[in-house]
Each structure stands twice: as structure tokens, then as C-alpha cells.
N, CA, C and O atoms as a Maestro MAE file, in Angstrom:
{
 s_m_m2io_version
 :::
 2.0.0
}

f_m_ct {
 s_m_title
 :::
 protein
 m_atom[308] {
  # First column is atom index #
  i_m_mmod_type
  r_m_x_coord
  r_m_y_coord
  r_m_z_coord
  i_m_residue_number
  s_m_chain_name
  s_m_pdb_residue_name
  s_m_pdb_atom_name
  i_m_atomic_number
  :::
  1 25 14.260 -1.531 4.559 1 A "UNK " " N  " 7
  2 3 13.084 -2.312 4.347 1 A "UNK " " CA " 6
  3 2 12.907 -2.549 2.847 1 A "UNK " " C  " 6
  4 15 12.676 -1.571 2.136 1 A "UNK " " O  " 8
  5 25 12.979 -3.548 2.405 2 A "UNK " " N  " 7
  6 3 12.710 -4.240 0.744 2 A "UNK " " CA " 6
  7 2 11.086 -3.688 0.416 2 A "UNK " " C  " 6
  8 15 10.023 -3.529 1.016 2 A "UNK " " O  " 8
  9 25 11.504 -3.566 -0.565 3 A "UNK " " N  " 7
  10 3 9.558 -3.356 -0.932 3 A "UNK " " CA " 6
  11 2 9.030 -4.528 -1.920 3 A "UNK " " C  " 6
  12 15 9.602 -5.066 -2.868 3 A "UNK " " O  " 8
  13 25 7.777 -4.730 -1.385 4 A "UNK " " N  " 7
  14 3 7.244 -5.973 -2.333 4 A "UNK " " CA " 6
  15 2 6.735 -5.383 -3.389 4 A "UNK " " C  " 6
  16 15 6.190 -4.279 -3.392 4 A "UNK " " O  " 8
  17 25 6.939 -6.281 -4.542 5 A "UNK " " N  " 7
  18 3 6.168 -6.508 -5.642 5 A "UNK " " CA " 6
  19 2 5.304 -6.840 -5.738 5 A "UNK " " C  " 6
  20 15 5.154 -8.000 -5.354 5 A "UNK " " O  " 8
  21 25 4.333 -6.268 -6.190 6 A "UNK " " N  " 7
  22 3 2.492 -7.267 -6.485 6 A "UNK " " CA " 6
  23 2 2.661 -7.907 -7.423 6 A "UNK " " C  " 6
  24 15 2.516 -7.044 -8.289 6 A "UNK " " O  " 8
  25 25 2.877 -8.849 -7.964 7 A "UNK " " N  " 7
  26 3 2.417 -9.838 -9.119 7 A "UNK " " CA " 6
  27 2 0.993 -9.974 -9.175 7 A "UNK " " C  " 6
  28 15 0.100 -10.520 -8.527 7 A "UNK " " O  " 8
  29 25 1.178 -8.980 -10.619 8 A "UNK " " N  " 7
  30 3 -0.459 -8.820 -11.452 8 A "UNK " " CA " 6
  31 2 -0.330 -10.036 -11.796 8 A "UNK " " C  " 6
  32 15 0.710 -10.693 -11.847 8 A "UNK " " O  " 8
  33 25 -1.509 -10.388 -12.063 9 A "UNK " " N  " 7
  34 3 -2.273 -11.158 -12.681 9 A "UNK " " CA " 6
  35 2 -2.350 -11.025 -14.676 9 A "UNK " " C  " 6
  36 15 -3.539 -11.096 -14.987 9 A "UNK " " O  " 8
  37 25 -1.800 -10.928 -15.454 10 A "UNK " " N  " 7
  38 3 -1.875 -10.161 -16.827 10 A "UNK " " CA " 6
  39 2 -2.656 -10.674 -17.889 10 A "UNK " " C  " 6
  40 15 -1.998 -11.521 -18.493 10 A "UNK " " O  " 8
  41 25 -4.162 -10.464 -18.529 11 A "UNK " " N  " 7
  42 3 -5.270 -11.337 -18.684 11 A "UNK " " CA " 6
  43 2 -4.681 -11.345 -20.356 11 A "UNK " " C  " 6
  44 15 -5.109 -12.113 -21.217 11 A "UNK " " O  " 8
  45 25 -3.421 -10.122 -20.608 12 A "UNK " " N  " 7
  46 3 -3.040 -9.814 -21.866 12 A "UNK " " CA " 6
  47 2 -1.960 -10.105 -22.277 12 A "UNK " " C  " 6
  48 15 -1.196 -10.130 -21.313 12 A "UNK " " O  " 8
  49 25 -1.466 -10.338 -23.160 13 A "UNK " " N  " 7
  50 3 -0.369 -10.411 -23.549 13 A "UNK " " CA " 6
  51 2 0.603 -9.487 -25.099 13 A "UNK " " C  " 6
  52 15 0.264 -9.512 -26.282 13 A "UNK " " O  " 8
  53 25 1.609 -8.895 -24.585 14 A "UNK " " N  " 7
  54 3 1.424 -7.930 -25.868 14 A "UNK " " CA " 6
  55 2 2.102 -8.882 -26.880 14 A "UNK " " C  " 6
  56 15 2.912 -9.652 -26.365 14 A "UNK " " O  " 8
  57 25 1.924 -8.991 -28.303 15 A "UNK " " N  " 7
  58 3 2.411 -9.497 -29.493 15 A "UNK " " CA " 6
  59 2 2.218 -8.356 -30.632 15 A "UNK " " C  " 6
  60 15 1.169 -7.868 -31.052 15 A "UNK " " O  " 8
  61 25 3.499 -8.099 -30.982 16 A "UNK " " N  " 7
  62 3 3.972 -7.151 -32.259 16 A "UNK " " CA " 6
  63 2 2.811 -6.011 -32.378 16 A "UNK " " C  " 6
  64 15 2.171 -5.731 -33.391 16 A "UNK " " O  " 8
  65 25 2.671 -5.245 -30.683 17 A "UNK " " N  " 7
  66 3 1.192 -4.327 -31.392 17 A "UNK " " CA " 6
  67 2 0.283 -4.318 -30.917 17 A "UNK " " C  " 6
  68 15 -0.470 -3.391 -30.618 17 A "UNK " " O  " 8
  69 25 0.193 -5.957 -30.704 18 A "UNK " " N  " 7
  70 3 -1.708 -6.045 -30.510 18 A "UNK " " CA " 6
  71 2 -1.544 -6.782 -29.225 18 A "UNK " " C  " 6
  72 15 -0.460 -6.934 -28.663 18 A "UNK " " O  " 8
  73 25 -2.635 -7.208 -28.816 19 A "UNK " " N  " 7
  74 3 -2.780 -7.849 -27.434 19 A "UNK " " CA " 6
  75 2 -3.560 -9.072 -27.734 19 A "UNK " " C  " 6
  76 15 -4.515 -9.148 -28.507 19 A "UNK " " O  " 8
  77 25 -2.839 -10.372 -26.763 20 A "UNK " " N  " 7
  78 3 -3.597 -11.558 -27.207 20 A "UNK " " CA " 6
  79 2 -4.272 -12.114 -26.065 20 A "UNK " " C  " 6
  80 15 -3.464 -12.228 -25.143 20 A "UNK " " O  " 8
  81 25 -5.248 -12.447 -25.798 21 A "UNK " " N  " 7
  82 3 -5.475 -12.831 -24.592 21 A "UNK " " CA " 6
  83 2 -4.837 -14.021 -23.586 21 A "UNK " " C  " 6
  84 15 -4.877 -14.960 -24.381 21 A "UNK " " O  " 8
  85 25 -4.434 -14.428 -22.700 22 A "UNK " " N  " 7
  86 3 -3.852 -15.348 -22.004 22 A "UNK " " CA " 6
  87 2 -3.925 -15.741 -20.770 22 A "UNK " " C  " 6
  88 15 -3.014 -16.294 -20.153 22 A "UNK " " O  " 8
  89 25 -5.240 -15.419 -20.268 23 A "UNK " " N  " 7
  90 3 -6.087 -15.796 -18.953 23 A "UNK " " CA " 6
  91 2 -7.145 -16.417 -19.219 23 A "UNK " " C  " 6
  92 15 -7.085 -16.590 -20.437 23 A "UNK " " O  " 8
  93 25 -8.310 -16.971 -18.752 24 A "UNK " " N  " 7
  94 3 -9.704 -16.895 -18.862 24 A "UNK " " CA " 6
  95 2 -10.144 -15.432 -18.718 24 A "UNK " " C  " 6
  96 15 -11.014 -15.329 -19.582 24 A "UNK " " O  " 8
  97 25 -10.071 -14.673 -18.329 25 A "UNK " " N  " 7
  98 3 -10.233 -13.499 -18.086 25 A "UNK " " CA " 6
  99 2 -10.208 -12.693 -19.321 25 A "UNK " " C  " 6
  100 15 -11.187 -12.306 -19.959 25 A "UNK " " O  " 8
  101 25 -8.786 -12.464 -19.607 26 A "UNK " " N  " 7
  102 3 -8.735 -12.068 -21.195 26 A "UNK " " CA " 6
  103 2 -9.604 -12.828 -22.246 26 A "UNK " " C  " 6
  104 15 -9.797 -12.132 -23.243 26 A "UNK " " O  " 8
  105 25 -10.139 -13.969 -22.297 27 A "UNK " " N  " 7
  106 3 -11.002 -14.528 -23.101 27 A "UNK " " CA " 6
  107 2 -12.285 -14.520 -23.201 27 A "UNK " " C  " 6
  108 15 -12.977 -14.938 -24.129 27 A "UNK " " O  " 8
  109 25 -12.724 -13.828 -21.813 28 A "UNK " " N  " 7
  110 3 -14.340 -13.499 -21.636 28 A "UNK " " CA " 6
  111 2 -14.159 -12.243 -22.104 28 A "UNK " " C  " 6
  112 15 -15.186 -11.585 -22.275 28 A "UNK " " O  " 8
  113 25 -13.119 -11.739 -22.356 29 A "UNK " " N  " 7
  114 3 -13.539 -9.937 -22.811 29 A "UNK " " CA " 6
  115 2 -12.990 -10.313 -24.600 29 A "UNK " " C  " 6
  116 15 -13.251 -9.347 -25.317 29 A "UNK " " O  " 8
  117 25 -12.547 -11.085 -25.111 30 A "UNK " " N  " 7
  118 3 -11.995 -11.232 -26.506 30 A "UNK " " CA " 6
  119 2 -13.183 -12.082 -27.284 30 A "UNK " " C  " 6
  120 15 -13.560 -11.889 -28.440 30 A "UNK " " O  " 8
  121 25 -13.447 -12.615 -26.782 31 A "UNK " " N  " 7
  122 3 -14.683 -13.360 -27.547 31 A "UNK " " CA " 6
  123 2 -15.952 -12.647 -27.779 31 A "UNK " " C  " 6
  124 15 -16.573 -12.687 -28.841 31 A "UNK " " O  " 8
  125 25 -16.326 -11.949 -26.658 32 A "UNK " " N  " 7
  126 3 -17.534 -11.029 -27.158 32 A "UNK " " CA " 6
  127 2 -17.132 -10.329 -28.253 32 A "UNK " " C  " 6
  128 15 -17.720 -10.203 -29.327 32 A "UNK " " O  " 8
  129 25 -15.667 -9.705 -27.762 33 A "UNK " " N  " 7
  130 3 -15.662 -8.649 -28.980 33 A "UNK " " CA " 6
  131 2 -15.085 -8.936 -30.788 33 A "UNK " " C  " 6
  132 15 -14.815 -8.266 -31.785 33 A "UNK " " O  " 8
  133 25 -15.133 -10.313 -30.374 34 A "UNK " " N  " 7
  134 3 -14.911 -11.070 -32.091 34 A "UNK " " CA " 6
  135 2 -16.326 -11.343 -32.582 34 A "UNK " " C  " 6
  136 15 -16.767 -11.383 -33.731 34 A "UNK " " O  " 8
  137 25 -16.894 -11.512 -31.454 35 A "UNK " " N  " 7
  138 3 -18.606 -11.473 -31.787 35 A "UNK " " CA " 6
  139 2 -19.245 -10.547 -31.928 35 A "UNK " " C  " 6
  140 15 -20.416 -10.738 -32.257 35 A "UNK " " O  " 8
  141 25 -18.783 -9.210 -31.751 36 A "UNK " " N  " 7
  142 3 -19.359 -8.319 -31.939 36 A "UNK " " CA " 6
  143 2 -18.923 -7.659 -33.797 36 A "UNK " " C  " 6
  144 15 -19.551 -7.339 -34.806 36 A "UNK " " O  " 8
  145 25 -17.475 -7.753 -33.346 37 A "UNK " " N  " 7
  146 3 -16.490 -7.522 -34.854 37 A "UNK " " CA " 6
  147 2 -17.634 -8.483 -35.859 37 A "UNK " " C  " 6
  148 15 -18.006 -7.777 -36.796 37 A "UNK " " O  " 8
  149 25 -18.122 -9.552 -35.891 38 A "UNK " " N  " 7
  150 3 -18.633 -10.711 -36.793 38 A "UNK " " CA " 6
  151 2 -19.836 -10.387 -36.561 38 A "UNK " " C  " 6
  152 15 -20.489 -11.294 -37.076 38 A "UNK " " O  " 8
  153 25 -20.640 -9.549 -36.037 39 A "UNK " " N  " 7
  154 3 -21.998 -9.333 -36.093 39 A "UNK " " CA " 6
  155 2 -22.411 -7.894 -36.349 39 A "UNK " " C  " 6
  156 15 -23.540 -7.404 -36.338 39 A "UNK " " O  " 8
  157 25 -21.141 -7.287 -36.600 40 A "UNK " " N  " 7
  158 3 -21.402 -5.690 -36.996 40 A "UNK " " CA " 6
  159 2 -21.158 -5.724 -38.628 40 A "UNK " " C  " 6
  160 15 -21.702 -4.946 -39.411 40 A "UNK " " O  " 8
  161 25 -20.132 -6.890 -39.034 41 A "UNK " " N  " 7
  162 3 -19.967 -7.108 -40.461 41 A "UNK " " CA " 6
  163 2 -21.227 -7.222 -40.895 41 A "UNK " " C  " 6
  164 15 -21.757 -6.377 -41.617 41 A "UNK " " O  " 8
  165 25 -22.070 -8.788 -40.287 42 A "UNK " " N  " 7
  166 3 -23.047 -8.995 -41.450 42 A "UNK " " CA " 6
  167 2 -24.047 -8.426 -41.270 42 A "UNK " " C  " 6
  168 15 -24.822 -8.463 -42.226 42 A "UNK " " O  " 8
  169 25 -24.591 -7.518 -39.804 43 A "UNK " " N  " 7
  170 3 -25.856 -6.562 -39.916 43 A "UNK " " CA " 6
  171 2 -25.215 -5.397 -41.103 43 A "UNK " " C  " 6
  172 15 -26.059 -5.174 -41.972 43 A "UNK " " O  " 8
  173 25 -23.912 -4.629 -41.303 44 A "UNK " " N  " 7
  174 3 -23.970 -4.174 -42.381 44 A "UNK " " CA " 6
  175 2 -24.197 -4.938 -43.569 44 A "UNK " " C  " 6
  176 15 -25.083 -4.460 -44.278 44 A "UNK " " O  " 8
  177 25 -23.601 -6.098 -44.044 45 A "UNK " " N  " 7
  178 3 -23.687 -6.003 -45.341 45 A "UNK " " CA " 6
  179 2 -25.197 -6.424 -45.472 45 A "UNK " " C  " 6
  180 15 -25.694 -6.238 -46.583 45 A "UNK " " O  " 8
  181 25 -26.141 -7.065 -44.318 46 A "UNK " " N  " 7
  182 3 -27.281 -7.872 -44.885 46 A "UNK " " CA " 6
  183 2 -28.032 -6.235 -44.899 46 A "UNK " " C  " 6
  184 15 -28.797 -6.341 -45.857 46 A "UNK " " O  " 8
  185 25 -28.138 -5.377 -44.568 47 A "UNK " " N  " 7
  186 3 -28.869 -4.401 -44.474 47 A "UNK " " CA " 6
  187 2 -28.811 -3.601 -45.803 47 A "UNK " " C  " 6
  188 15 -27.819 -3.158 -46.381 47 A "UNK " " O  " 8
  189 25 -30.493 -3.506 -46.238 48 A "UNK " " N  " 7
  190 3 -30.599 -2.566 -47.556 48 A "UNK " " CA " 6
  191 2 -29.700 -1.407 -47.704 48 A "UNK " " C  " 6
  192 15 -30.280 -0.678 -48.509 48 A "UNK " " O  " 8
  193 25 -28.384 -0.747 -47.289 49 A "UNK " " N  " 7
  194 3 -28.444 0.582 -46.583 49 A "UNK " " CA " 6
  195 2 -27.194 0.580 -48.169 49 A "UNK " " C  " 6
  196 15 -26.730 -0.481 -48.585 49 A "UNK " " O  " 8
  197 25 -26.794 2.191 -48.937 50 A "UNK " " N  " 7
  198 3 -25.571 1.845 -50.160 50 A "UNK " " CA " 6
  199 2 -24.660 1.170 -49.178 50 A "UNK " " C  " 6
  200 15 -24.801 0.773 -48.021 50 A "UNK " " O  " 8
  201 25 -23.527 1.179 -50.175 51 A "UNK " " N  " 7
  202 3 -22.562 0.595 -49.877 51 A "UNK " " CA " 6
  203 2 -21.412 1.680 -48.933 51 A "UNK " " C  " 6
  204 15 -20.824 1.276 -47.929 51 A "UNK " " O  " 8
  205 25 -21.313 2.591 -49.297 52 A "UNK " " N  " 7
  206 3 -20.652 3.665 -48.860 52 A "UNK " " CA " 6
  207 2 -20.908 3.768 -46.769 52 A "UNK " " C  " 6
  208 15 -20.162 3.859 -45.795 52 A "UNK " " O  " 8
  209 25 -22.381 3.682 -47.016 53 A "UNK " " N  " 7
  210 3 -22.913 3.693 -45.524 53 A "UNK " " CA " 6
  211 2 -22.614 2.751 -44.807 53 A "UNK " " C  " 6
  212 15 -22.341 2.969 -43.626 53 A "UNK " " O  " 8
  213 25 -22.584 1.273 -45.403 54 A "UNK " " N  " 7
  214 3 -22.370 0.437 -44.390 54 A "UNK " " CA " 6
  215 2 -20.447 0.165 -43.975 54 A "UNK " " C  " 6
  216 15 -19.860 -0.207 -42.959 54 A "UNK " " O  " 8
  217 25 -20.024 0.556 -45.271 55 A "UNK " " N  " 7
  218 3 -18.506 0.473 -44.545 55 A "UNK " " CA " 6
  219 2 -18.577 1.782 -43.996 55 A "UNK " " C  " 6
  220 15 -17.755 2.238 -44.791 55 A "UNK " " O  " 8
  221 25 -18.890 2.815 -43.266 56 A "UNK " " N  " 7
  222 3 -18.483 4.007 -42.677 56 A "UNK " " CA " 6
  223 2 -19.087 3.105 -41.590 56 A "UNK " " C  " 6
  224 15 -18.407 2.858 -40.594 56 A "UNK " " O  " 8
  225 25 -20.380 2.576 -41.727 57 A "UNK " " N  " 7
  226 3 -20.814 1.729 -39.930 57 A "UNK " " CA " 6
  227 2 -19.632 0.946 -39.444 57 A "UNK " " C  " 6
  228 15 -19.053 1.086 -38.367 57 A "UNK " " O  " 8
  229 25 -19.267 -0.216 -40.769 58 A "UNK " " N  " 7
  230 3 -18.592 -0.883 -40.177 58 A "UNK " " CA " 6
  231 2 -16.872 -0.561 -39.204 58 A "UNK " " C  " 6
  232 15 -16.261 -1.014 -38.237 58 A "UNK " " O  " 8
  233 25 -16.716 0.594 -40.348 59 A "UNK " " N  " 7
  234 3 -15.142 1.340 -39.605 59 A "UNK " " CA " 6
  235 2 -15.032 2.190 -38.880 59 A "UNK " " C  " 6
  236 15 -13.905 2.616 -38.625 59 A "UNK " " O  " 8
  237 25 -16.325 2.815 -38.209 60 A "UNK " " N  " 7
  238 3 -16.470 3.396 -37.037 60 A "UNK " " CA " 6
  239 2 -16.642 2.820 -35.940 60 A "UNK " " C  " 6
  240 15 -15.911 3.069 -34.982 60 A "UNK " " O  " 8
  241 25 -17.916 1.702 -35.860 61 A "UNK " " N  " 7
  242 3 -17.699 0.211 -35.025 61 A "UNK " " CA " 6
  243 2 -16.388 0.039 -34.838 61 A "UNK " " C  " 6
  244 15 -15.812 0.240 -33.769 61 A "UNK " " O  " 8
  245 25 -15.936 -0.289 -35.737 62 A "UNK " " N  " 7
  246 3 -14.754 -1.344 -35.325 62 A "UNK " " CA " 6
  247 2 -13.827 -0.142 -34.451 62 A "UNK " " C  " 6
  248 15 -13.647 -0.308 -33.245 62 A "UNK " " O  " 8
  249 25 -13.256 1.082 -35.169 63 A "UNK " " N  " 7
  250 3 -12.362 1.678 -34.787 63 A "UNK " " CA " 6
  251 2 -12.974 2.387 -33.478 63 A "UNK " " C  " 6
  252 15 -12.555 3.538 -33.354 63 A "UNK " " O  " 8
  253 25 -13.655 2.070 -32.710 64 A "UNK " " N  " 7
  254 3 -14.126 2.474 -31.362 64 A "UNK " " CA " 6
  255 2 -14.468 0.839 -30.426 64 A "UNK " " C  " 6
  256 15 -14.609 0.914 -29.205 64 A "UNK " " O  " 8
  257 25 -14.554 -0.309 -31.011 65 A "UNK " " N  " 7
  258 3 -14.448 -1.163 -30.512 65 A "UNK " " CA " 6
  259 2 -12.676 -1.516 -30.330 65 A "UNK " " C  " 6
  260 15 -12.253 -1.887 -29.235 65 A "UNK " " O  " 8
  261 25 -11.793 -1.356 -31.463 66 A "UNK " " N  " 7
  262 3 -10.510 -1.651 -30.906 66 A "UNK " " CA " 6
  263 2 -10.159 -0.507 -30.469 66 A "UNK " " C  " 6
  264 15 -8.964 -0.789 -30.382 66 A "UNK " " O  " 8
  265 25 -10.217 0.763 -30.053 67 A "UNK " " N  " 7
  266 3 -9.836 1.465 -28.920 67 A "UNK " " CA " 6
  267 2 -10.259 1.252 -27.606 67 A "UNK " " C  " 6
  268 15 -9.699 1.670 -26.592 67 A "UNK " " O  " 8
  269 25 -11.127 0.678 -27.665 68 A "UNK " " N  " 7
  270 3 -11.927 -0.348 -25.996 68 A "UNK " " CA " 6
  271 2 -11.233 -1.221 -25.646 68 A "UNK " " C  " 6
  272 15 -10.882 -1.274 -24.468 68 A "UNK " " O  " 8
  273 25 -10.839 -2.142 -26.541 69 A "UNK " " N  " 7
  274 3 -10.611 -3.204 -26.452 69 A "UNK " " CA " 6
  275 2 -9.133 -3.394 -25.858 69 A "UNK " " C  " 6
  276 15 -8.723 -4.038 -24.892 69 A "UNK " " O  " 8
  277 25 -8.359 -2.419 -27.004 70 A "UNK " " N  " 7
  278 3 -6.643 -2.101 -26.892 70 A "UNK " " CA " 6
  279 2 -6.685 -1.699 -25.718 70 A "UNK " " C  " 6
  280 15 -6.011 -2.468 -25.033 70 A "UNK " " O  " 8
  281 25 -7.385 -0.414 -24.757 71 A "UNK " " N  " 7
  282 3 -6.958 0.545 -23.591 71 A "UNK " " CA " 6
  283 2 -7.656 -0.744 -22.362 71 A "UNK " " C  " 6
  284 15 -7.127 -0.727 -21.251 71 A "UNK " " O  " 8
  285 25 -8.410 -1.439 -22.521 72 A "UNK " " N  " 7
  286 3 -8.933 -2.761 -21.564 72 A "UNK " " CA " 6
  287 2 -7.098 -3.756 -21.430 72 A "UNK " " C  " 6
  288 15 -6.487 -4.106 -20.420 72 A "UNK " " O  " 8
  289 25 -6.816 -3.885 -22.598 73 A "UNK " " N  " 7
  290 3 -5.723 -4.850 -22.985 73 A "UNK " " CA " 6
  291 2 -4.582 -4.290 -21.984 73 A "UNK " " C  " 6
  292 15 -3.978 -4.858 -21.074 73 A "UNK " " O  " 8
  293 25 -4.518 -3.180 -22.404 74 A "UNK " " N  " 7
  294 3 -3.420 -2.268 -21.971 74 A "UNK " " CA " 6
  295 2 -3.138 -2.041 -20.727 74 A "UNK " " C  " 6
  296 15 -1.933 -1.889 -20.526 74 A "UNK " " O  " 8
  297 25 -4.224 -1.913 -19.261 75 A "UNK " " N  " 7
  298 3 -4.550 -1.552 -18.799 75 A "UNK " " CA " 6
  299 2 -4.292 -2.928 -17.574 75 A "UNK " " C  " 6
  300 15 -3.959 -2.803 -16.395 75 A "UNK " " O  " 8
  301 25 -4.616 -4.369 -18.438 76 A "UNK " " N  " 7
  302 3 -4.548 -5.638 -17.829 76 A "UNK " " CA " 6
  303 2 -3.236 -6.178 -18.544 76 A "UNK " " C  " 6
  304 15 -3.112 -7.402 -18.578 76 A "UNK " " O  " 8
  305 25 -2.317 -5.452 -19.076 77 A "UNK " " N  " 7
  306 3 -1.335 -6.275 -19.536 77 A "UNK " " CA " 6
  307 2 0.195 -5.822 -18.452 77 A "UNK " " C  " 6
  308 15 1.267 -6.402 -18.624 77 A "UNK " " O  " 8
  :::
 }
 m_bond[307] {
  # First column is bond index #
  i_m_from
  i_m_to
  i_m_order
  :::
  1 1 2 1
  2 2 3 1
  3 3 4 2
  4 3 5 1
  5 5 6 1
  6 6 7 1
  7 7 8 2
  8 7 9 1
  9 9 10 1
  10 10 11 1
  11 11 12 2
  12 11 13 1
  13 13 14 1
  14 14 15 1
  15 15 16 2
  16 15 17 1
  17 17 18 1
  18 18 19 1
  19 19 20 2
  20 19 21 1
  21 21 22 1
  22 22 23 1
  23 23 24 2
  24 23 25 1
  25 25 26 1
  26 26 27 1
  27 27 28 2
  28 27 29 1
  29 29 30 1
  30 30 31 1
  31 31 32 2
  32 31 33 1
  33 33 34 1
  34 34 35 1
  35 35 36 2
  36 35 37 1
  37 37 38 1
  38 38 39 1
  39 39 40 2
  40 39 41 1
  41 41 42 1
  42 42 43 1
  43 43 44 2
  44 43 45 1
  45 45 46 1
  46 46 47 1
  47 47 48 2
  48 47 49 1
  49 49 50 1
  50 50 51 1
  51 51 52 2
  52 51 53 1
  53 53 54 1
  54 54 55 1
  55 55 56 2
  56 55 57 1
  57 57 58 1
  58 58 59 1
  59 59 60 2
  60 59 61 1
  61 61 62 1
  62 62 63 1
  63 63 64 2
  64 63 65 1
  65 65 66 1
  66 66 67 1
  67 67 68 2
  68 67 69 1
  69 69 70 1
  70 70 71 1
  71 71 72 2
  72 71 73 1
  73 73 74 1
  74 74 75 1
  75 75 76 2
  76 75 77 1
  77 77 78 1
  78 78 79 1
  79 79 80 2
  80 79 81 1
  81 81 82 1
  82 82 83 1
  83 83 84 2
  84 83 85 1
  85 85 86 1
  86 86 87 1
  87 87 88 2
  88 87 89 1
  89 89 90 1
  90 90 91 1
  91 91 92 2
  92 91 93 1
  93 93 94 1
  94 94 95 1
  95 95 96 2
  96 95 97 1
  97 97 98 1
  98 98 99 1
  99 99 100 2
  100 99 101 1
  101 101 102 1
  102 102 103 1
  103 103 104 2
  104 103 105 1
  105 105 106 1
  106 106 107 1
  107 107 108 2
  108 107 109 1
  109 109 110 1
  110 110 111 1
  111 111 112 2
  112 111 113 1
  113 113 114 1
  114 114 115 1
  115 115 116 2
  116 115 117 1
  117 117 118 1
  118 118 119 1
  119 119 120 2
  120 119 121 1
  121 121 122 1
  122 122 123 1
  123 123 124 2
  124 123 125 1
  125 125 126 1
  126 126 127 1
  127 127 128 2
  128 127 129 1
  129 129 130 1
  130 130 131 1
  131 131 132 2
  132 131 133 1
  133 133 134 1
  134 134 135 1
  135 135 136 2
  136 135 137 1
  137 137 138 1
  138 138 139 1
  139 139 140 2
  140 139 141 1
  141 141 142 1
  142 142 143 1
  143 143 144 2
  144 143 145 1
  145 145 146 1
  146 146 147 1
  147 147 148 2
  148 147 149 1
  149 149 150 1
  150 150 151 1
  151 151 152 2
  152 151 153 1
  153 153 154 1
  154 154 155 1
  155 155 156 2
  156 155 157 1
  157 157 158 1
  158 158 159 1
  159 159 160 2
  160 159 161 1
  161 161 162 1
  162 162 163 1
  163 163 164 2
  164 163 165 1
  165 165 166 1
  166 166 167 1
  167 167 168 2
  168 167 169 1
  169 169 170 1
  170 170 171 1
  171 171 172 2
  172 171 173 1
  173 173 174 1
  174 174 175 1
  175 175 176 2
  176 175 177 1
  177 177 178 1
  178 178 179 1
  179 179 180 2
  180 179 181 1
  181 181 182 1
  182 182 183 1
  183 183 184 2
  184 183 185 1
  185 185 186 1
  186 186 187 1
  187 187 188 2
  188 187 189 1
  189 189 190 1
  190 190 191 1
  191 191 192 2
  192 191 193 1
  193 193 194 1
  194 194 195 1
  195 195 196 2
  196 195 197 1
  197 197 198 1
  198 198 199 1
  199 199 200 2
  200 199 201 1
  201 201 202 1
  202 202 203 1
  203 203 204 2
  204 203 205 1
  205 205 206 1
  206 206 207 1
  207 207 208 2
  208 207 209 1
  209 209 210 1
  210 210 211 1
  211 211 212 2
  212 211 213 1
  213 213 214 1
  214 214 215 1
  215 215 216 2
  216 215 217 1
  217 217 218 1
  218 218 219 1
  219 219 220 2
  220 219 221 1
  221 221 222 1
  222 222 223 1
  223 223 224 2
  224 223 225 1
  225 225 226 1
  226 226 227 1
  227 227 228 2
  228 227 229 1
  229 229 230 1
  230 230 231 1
  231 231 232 2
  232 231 233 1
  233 233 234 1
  234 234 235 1
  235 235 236 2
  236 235 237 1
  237 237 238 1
  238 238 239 1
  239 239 240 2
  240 239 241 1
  241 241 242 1
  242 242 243 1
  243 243 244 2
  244 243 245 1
  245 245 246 1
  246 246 247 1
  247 247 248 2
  248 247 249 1
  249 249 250 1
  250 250 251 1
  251 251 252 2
  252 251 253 1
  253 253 254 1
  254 254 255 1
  255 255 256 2
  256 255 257 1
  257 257 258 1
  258 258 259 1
  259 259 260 2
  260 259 261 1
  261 261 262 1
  262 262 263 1
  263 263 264 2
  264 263 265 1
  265 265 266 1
  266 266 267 1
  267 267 268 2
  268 267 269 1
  269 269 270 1
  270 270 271 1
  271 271 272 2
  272 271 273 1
  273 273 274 1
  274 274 275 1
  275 275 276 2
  276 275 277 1
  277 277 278 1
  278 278 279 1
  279 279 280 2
  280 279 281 1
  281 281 282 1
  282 282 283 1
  283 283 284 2
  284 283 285 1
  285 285 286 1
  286 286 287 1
  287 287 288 2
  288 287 289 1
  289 289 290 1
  290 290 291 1
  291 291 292 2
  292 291 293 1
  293 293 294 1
  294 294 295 1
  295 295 296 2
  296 295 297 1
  297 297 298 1
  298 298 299 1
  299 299 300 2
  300 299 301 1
  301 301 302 1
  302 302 303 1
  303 303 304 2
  304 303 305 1
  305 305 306 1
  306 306 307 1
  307 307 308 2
  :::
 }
}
């Protein structure tokens, strides 16, 4: 008896590393999170807070948004 293959669906695509999106699917989850990447920048820099503080916001954001993002990628690729 042959066994079937499921042909996923793959919303990702891997390139040198990173994952690019290549569904609609992959693009409803990549766009928020460029919107989020672009709205965590300028609430840090517009915010009174030193300078020191807002890049530790911004590179903790980010580096817990692309571990979401990568293991989502990963997961659909």
C-alpha cells in the first residue's frame, strides 16, 4: 500500500535565514508584525524616556517579536 503525501499548504518561504511570506496567509501574519516593528520604533523614540531605555524597549520587543514570528514561519513553512 503507497502512502499519501499531504501537500501543505506553505504560507512561508525560507530565504538565506529568514522567512518571506508567500500566501495571503503569510501576509496577514507579516504585516501586522512590520506594524508592530514600525510602531514600537517611534513610541520609543517619541517617548521622554533616556536613550539607553528606549533601545533596551526597542531590542527586547523586537527580539521576542522575531522569535514569534520565526517559530510561526517555521512551523508553516
Amino acid at each position: 500500500m503507497a502512502s499519501k503525501k499531504v501537500k501543505r499548504n506553505k504560507w512561508f518561504i525560507k530565504v538565506r535565514g529568514s522567512y518571506l511570506p508567500s500566501t495571503s496567509q503569510g501576509w496577514l501574519l507579516y504585516i501586522p508584525y512590520l506594524s508592530f516593528l514600525a510602531f514600537s520604533f517611534i513610541l520609543a523614540y517619541e517617548l521622554v524616556i533616556p536613550v539607553v531605555v528606549s533601545i533596551y524597549l526597542i531590542v527586547v520587543q523586537w527580539a521576542f517579536a522575531y522569535y514569534f514570528m520565526t517559530s510561526v514561519a517555521r512551523k508553516h513553512s
